[in-house]
PDB file of the backbone (N, CA, C, O) and the ligand in Angstrom, with CONECT records:
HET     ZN  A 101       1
ATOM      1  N   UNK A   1      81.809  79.542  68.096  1.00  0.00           N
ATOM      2  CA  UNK A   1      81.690  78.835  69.381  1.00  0.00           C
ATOM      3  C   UNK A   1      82.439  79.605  70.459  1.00  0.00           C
ATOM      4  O   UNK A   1      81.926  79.938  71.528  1.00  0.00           O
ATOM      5  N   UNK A   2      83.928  79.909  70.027  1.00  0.00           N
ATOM      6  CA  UNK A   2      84.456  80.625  71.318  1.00  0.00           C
ATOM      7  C   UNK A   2      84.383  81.761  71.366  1.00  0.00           C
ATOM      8  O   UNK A   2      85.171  82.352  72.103  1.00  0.00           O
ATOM      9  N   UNK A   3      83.291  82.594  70.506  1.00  0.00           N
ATOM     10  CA  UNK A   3      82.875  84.106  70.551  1.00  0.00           C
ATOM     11  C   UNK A   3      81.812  84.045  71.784  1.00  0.00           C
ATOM     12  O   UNK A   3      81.615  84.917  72.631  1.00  0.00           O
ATOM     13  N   UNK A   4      80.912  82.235  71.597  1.00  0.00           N
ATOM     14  CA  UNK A   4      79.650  82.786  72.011  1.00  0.00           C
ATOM     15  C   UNK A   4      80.334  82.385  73.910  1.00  0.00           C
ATOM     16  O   UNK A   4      79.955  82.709  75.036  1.00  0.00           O
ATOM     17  N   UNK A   5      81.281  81.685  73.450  1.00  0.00           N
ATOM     18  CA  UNK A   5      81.819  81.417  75.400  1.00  0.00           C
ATOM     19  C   UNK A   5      82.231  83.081  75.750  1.00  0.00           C
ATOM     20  O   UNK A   5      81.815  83.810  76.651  1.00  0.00           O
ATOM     21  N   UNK A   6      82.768  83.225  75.153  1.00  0.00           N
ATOM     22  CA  UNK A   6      83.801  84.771  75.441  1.00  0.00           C
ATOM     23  C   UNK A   6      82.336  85.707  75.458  1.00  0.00           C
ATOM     24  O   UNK A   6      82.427  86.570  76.331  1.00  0.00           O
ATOM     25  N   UNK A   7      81.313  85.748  74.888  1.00  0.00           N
ATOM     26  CA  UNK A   7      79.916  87.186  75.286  1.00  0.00           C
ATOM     27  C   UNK A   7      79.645  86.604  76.489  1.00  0.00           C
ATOM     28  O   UNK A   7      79.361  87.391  77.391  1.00  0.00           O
ATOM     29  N   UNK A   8      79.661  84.858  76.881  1.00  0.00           N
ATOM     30  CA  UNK A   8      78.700  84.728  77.925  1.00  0.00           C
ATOM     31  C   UNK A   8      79.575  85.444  79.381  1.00  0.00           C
ATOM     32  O   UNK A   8      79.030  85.835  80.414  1.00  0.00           O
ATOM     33  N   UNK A   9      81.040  85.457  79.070  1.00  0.00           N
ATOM     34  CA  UNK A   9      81.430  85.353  80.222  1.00  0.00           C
ATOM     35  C   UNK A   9      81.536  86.993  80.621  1.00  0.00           C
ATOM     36  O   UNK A   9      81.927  87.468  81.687  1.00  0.00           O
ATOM     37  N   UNK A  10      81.074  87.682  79.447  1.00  0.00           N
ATOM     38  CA  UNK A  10      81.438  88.971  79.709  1.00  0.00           C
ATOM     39  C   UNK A  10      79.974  89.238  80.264  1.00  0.00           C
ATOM     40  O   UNK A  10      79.828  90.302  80.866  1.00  0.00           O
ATOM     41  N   UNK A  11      79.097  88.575  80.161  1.00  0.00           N
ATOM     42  CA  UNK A  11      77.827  88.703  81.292  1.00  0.00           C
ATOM     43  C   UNK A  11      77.822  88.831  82.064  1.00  0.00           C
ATOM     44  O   UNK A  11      76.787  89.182  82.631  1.00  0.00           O
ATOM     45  N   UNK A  12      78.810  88.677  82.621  1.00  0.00           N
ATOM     46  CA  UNK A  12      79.046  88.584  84.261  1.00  0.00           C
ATOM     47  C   UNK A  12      79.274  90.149  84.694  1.00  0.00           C
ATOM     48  O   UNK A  12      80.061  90.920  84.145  1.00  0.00           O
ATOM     49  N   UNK A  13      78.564  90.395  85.603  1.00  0.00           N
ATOM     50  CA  UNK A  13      78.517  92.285  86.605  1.00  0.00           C
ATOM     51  C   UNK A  13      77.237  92.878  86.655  1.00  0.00           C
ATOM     52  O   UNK A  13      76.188  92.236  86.605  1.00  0.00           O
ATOM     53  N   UNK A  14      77.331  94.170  86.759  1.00  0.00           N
ATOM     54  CA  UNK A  14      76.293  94.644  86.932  1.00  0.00           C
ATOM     55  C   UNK A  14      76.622  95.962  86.614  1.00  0.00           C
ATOM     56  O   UNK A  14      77.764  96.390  86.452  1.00  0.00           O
ATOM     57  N   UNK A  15      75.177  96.833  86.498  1.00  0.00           N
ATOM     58  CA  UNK A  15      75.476  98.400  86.015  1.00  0.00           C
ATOM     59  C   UNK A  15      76.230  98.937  87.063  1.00  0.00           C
ATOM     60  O   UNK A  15      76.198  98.274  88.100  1.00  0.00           O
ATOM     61  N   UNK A  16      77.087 100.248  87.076  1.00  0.00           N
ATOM     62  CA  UNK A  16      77.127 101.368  88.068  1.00  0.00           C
ATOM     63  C   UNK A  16      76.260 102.043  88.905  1.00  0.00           C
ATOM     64  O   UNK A  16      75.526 102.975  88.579  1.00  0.00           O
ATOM     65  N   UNK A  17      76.362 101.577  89.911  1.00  0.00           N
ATOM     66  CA  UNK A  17      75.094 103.110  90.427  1.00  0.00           C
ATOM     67  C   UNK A  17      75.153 104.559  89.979  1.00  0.00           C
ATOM     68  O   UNK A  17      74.285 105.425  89.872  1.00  0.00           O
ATOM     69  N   UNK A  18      76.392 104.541  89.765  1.00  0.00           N
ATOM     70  CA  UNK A  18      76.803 106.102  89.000  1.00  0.00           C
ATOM     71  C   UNK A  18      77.085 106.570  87.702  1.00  0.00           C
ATOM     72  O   UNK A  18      76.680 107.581  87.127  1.00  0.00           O
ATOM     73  N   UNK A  19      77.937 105.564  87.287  1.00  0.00           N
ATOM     74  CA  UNK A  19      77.549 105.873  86.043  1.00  0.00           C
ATOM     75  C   UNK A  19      76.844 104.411  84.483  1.00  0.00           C
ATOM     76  O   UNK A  19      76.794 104.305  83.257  1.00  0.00           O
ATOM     77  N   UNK A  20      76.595 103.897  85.330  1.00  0.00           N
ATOM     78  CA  UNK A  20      75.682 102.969  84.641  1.00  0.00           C
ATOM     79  C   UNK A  20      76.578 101.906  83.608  1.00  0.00           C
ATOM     80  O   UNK A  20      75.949 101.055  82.980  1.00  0.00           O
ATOM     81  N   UNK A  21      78.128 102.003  83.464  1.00  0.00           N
ATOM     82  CA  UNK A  21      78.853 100.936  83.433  1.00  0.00           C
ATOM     83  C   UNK A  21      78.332 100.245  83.885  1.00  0.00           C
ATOM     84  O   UNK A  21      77.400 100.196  84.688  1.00  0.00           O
ATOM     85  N   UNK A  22      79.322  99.179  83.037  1.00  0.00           N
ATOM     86  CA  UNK A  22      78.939  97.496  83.304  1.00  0.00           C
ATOM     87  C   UNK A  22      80.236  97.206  84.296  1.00  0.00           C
ATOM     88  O   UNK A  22      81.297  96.717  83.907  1.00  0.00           O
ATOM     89  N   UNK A  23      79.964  97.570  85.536  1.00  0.00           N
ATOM     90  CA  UNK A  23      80.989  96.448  86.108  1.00  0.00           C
ATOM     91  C   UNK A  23      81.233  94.706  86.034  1.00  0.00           C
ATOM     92  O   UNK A  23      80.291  93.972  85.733  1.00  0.00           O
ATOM     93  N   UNK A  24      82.376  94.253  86.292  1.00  0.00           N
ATOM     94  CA  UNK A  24      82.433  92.896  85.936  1.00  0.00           C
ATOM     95  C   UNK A  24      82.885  92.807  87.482  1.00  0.00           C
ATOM     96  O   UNK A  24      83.629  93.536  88.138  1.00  0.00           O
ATOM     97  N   UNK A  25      82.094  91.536  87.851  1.00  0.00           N
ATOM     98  CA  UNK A  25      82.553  91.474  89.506  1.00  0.00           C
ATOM     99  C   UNK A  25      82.223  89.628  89.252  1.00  0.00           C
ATOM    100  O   UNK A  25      81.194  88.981  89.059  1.00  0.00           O
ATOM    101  N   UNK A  26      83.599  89.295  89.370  1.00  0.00           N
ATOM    102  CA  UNK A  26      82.823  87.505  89.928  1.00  0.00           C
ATOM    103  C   UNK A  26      82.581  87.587  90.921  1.00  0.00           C
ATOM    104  O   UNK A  26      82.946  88.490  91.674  1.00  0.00           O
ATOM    105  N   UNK A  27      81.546  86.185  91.326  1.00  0.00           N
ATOM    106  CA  UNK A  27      81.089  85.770  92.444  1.00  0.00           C
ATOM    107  C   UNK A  27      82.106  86.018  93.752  1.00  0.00           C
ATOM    108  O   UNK A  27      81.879  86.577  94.825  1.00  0.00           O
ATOM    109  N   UNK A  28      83.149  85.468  93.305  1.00  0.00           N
ATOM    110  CA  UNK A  28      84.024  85.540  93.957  1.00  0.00           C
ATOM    111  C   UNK A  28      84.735  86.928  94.392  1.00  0.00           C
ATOM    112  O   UNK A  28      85.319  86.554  95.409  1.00  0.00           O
ATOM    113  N   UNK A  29      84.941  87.845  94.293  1.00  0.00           N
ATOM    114  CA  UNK A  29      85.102  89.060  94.131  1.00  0.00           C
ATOM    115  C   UNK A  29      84.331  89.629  95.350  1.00  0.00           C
ATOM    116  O   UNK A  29      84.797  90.174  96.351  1.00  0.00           O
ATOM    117  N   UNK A  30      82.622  89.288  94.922  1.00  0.00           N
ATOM    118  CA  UNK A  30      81.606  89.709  95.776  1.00  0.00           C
ATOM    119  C   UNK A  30      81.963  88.878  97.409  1.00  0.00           C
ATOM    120  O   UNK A  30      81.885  89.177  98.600  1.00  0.00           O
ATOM    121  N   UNK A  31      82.246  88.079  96.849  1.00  0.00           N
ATOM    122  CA  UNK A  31      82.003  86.725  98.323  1.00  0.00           C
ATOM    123  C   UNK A  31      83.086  87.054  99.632  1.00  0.00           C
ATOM    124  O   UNK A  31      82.845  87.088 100.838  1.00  0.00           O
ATOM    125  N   UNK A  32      84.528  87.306  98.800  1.00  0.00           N
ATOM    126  CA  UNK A  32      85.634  87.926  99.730  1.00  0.00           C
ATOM    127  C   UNK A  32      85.585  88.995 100.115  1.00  0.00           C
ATOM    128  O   UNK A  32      86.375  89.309 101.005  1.00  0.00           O
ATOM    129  N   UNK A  33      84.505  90.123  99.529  1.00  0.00           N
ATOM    130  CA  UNK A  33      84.532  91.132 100.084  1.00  0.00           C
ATOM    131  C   UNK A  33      85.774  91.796  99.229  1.00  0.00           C
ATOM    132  O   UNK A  33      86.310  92.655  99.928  1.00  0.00           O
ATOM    133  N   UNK A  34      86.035  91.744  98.693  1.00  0.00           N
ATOM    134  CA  UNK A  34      87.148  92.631  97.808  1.00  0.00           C
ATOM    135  C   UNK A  34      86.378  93.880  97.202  1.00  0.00           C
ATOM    136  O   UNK A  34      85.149  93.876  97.136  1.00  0.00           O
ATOM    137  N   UNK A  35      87.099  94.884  96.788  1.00  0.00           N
ATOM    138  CA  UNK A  35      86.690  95.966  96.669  1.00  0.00           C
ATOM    139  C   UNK A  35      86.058  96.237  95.243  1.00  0.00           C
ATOM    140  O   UNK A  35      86.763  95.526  94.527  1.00  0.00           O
ATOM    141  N   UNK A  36      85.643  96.516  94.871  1.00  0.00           N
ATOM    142  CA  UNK A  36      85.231  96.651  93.020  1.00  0.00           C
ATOM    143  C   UNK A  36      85.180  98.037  92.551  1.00  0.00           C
ATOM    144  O   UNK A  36      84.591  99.008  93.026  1.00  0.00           O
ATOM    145  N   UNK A  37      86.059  97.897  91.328  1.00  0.00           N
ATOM    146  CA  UNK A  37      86.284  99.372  90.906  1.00  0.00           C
ATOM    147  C   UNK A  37      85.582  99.205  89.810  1.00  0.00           C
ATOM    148  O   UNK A  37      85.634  98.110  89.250  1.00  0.00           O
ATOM    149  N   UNK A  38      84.521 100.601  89.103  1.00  0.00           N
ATOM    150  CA  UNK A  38      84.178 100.848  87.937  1.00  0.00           C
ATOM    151  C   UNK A  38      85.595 101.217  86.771  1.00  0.00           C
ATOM    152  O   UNK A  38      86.585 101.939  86.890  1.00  0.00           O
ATOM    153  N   UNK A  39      85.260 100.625  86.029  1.00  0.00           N
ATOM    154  CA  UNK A  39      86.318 101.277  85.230  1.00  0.00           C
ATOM    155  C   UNK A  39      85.689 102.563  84.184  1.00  0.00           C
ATOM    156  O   UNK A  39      86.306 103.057  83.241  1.00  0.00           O
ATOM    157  N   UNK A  40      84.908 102.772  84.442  1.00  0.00           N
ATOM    158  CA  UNK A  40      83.979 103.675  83.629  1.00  0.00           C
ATOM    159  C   UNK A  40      84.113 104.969  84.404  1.00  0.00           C
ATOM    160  O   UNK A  40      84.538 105.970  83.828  1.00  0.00           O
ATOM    161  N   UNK A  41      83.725 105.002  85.856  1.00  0.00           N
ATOM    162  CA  UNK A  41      84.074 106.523  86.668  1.00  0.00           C
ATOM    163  C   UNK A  41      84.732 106.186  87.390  1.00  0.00           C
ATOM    164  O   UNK A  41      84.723 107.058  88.259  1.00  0.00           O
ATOM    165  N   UNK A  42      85.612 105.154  87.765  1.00  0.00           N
ATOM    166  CA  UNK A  42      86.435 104.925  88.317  1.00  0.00           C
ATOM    167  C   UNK A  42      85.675 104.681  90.470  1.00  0.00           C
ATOM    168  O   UNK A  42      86.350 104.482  91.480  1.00  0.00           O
ATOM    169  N   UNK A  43      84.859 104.759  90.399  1.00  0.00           N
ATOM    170  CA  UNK A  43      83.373 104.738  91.432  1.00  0.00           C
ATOM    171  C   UNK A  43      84.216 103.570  92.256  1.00  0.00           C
ATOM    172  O   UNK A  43      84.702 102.760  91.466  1.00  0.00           O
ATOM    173  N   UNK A  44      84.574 103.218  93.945  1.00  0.00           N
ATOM    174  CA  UNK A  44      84.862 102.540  93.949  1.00  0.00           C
ATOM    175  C   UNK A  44      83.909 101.771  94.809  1.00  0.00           C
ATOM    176  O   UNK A  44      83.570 102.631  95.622  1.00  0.00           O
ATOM    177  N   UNK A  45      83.120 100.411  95.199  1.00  0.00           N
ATOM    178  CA  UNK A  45      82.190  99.737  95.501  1.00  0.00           C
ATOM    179  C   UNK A  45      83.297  98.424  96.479  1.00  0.00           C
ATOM    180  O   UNK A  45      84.211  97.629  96.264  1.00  0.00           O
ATOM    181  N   UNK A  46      82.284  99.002  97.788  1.00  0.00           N
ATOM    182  CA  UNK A  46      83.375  98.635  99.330  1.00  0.00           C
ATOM    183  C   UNK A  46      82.054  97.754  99.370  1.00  0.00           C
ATOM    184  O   UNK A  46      80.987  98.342  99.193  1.00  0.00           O
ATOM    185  N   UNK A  47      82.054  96.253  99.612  1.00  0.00           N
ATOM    186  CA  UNK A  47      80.831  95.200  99.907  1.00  0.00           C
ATOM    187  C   UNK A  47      79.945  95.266 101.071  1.00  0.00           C
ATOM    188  O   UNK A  47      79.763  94.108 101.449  1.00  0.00           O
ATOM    189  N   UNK A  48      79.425  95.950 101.679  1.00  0.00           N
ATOM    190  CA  UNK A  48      78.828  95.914 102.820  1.00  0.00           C
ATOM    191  C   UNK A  48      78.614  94.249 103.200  1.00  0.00           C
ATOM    192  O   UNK A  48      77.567  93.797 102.737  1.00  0.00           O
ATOM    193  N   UNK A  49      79.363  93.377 103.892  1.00  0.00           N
ATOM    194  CA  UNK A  49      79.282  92.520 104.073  1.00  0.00           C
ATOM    195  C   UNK A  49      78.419  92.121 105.012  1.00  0.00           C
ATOM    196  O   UNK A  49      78.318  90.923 105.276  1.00  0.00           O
ATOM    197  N   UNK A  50      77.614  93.144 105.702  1.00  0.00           N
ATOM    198  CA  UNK A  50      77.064  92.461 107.341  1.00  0.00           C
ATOM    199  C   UNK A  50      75.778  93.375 105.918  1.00  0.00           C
ATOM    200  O   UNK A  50      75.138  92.505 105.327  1.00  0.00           O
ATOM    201  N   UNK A  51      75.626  94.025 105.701  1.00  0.00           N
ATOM    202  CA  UNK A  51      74.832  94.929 104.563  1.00  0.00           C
ATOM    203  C   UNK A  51      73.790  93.930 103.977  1.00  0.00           C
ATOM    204  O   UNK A  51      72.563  93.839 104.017  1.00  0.00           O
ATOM    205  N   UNK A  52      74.855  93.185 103.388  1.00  0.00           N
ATOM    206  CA  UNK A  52      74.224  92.066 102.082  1.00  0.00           C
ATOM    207  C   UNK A  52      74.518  90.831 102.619  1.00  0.00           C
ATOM    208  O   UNK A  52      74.997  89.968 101.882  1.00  0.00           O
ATOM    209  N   UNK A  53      74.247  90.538 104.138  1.00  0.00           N
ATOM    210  CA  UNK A  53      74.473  88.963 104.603  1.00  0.00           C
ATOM    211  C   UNK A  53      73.725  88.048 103.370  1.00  0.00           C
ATOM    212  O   UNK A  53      74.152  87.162 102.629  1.00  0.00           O
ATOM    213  N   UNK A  54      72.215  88.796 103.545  1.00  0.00           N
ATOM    214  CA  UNK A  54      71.608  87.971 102.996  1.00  0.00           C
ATOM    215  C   UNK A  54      71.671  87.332 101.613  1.00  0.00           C
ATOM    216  O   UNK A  54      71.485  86.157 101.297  1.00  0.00           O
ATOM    217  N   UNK A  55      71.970  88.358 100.892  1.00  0.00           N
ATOM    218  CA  UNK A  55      72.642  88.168  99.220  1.00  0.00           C
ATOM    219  C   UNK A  55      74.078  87.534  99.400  1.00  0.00           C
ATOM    220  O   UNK A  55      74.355  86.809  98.445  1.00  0.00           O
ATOM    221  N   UNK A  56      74.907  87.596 100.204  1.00  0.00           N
ATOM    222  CA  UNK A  56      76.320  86.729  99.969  1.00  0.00           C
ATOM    223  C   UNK A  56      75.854  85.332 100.876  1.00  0.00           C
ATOM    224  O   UNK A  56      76.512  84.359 100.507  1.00  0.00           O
ATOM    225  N   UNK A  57      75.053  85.069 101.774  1.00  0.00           N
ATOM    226  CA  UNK A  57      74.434  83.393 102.138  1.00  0.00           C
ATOM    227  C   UNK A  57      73.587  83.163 101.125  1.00  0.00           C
ATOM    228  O   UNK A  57      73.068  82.071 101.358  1.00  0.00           O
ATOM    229  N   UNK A  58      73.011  83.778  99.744  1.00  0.00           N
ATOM    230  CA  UNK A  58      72.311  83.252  98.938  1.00  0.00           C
ATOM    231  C   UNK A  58      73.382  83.026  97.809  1.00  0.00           C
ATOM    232  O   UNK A  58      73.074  82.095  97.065  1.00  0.00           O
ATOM    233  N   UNK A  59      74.626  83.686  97.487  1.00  0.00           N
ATOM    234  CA  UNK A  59      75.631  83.185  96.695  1.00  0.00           C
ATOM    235  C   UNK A  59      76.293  81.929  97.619  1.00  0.00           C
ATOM    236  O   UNK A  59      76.170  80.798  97.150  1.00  0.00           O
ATOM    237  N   UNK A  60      76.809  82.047  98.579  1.00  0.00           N
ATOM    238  CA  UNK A  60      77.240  81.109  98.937  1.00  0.00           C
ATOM    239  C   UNK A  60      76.373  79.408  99.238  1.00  0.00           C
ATOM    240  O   UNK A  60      76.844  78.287  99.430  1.00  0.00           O
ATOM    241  N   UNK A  61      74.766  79.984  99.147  1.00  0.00           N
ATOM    242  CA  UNK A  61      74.385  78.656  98.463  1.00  0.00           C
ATOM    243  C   UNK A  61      74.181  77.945  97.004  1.00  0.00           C
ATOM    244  O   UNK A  61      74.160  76.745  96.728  1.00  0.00           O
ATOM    245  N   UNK A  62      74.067  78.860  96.334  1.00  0.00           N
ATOM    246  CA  UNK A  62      74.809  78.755  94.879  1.00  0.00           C
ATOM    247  C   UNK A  62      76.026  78.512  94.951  1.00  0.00           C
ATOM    248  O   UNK A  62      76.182  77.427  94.390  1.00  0.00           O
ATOM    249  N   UNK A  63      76.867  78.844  95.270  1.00  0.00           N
ATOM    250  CA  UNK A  63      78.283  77.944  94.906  1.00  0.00           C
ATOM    251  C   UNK A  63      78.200  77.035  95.512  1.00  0.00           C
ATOM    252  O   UNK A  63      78.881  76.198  94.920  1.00  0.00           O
ATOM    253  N   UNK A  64      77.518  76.325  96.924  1.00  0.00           N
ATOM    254  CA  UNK A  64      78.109  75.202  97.103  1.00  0.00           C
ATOM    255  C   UNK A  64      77.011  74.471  96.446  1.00  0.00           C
ATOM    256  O   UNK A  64      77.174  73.268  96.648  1.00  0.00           O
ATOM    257  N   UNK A  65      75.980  74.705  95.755  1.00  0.00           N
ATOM    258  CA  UNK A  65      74.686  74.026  94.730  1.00  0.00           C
ATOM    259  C   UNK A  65      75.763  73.459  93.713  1.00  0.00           C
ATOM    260  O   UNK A  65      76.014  72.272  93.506  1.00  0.00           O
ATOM    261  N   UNK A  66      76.494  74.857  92.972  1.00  0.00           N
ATOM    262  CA  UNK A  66      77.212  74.210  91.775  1.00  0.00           C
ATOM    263  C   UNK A  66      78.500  73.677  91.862  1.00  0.00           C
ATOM    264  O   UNK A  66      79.199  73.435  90.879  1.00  0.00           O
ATOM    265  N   UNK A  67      78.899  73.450  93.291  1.00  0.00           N
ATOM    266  CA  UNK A  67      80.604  72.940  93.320  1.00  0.00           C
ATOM    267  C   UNK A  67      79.683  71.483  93.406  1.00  0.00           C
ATOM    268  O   UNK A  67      79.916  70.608  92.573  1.00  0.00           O
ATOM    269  N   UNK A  68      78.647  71.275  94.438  1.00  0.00           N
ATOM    270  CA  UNK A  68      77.997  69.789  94.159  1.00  0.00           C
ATOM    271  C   UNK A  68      77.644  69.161  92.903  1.00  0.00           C
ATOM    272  O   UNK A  68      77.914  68.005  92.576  1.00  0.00           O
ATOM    273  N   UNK A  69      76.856  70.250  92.060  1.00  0.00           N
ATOM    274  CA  UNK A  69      76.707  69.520  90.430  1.00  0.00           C
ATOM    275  C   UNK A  69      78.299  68.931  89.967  1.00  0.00           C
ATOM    276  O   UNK A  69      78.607  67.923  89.331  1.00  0.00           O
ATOM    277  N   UNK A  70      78.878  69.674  90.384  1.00  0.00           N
ATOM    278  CA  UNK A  70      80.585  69.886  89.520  1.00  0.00           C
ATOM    279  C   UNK A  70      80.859  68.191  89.879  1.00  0.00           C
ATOM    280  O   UNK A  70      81.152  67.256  89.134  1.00  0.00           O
ATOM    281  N   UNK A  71      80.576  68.274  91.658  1.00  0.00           N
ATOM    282  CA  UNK A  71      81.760  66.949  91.945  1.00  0.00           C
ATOM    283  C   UNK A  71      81.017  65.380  91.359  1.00  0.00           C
ATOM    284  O   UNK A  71      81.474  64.243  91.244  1.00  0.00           O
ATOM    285  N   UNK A  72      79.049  66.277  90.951  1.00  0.00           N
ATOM    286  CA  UNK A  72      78.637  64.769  90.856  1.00  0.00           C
ATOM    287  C   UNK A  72      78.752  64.642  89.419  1.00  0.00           C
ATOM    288  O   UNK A  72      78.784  63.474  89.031  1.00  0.00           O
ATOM    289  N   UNK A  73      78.847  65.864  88.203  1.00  0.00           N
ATOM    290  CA  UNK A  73      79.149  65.145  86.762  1.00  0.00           C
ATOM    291  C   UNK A  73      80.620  64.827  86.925  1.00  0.00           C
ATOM    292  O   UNK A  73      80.979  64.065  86.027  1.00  0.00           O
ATOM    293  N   UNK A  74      81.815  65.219  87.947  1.00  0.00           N
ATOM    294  CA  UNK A  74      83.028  64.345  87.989  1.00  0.00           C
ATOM    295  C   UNK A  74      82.588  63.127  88.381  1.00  0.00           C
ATOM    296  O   UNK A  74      82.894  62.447  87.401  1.00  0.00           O
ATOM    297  N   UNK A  75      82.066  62.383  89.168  1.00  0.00           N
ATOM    298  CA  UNK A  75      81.823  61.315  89.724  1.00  0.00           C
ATOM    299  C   UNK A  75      81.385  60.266  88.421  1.00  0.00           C
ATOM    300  O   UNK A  75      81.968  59.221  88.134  1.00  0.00           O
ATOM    301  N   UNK A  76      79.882  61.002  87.539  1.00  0.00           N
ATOM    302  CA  UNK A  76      79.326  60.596  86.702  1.00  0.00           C
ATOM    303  C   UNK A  76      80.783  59.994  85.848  1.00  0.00           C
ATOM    304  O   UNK A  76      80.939  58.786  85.672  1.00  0.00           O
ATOM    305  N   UNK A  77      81.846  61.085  85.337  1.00  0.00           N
ATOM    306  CA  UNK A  77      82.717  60.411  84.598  1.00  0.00           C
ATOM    307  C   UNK A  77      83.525  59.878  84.839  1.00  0.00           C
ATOM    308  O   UNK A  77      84.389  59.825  83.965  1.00  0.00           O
ATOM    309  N   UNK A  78      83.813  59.080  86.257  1.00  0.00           N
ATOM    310  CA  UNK A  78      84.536  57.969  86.823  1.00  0.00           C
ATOM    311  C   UNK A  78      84.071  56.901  86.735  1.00  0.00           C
ATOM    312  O   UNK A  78      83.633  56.413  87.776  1.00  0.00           O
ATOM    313  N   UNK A  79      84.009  56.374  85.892  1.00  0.00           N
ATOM    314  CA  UNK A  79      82.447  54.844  86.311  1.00  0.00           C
ATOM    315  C   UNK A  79      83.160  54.173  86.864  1.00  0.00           C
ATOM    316  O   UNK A  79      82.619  53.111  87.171  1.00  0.00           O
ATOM    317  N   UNK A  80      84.440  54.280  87.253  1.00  0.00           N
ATOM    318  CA  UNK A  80      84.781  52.881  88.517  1.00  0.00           C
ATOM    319  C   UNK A  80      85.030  53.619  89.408  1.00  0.00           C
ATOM    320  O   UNK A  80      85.897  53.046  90.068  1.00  0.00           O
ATOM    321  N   UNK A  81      84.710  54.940  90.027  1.00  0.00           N
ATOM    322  CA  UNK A  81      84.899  55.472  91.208  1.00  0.00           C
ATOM    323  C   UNK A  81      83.792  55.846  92.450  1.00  0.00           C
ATOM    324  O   UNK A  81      83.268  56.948  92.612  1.00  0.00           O
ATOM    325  N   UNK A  82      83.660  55.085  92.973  1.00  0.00           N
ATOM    326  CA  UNK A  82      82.457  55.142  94.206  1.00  0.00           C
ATOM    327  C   UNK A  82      82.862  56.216  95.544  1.00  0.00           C
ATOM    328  O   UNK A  82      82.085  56.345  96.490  1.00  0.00           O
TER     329      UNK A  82
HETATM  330 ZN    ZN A 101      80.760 104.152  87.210  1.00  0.00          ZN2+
END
């Protein structure tokens, strides 16, 4: 069970443009604009933020999609909380 949590989470990134490592970048990572280093060529990946408006307003509607699922299965397990 906590092998198959621990592969899923290592799902998370994407190849290198250079050298085809698996970078690991959370959402979050991407979203602040923080810098991402390969650890494979050491390649370092600066976010073009005005670049990829469109891909970081399509994460940022995914997170606020799944912070909403989040607050409504919390809600679900309050049954006396309206
Ligand atoms: Zn690389």
């Amino acid at each position: 069970m906590l092998q198959g949590l621990k592969a899923q989470s290592d799902n998370h990134g994407f190849p290198c443009p250079c050298c085809n490592f698996k970078i690991k970048a959370t959402i979050e990572q991407i979203l602040t604009g923080n810098s991402i280093f390969c650890a494979g060529c050491g390649l370092q990946l600066d976010i073009d933020r005005q670049g990829s408006a469109q891909a970081i307003d399509a994460l940022n509607t995914l997170n606020e999609a799944v912070a909403q699922a989040e607050a409504q299965v919390a809600k679900a397990k309050k049954p006396g909380a309206r």
